[in-house]
C-alpha positions in Angstrom: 0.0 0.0 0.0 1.5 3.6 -1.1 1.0 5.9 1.5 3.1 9.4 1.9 4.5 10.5 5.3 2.8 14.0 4.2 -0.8 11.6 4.3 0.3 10.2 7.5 0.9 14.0 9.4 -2.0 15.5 8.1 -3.9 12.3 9.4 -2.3 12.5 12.3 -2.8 16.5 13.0 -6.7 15.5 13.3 -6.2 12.7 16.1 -7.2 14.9 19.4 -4.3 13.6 21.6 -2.3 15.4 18.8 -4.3 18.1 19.0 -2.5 20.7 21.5 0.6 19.1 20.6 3.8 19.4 18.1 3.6 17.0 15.6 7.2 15.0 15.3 8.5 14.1 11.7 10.1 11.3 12.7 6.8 9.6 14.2 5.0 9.8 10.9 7.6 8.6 9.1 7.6 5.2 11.3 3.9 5.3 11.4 4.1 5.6 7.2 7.2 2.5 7.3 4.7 0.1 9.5 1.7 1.3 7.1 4.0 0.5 3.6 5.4 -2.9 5.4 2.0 -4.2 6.5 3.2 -3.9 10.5 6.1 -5.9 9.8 8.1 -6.7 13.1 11.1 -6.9 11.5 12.9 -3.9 12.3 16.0 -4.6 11.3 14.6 -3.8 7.5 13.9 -0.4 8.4 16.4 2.2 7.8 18.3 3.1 10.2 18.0 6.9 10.2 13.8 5.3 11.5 15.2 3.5 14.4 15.3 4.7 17.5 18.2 4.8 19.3 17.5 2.5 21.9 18.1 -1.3 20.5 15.1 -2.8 22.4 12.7 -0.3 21.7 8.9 -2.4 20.8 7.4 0.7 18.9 4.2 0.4 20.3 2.9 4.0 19.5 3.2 3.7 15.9 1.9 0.6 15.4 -1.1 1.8 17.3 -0.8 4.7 15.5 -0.6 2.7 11.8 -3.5 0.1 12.8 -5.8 3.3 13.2 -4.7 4.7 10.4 -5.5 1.6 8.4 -9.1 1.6 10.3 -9.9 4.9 9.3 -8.5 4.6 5.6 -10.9 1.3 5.2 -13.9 3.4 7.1 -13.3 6.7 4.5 -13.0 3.8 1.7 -16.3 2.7 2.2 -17.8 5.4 2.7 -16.7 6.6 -0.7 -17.5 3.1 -2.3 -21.2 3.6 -0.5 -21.6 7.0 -2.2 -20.3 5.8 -5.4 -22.9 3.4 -5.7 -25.8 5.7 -4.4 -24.7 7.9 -7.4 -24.7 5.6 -9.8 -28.3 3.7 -8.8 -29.3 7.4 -9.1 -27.8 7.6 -12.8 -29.6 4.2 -13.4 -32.4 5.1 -12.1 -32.7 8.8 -14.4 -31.6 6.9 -17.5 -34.5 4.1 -17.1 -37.1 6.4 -16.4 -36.0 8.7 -19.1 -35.8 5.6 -21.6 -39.2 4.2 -20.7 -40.6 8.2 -20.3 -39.3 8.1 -24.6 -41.3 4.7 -25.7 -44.2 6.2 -23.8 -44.4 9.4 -25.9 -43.9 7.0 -29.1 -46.4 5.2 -28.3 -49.1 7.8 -27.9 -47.6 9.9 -31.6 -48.6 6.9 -33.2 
């Protein structure tokens, strides 16, 4: 999954516990490694300047972080799948009845 670390901070500027609070560059960029690695736990693949400095360090904030974003990529996903099909039901909808609104007005011309 593509994501950008500029997706991931804007996402993450909306969170309330983020609200009051300066935004660290080097936590979205983590949170956007776990999101692009499908919350790998191999963190020896993750470059180095990502690490943190302490070799025993579990990363539990931005995994948290990542699974939430993930939750509320599938949530705005869906919601845009649902209005995509309201639209086009719609669109059906106004090409049927303006198809059977045509044969009607044929059929009383003849």
């Amino acid at each position: 999954m593509k994501v950008t670390v500029r997706e991931i901070s804007k996402w993450m500027k909306t969170l309330e516990e983020n609200r009051y609070k300066r935004l660290v560059n080097a936590d979205a960029r983590r949170v956007a490694w776990f999101v692009r690695n499908q919350m790998s736990e191999d963190y020896e693949t993750m470059p180095k300047s990502f690490r943190k400095r302490w070799e025993h360090a579990k990363y539990g904030k931005e995994r948290y972080l990542a699974n939430k974003f993930l939750e509320s990529r599938n949530v705005k996903e869906s919601q845009i799948e649902r209005k995509l099909r309201q639209i086009i039901k719609e669109e059906i909808r106004r090409l049927y009845a303006t198809k059977t609104k045509r044969t009607q007005d044929k059929r009383v011309v003849r």
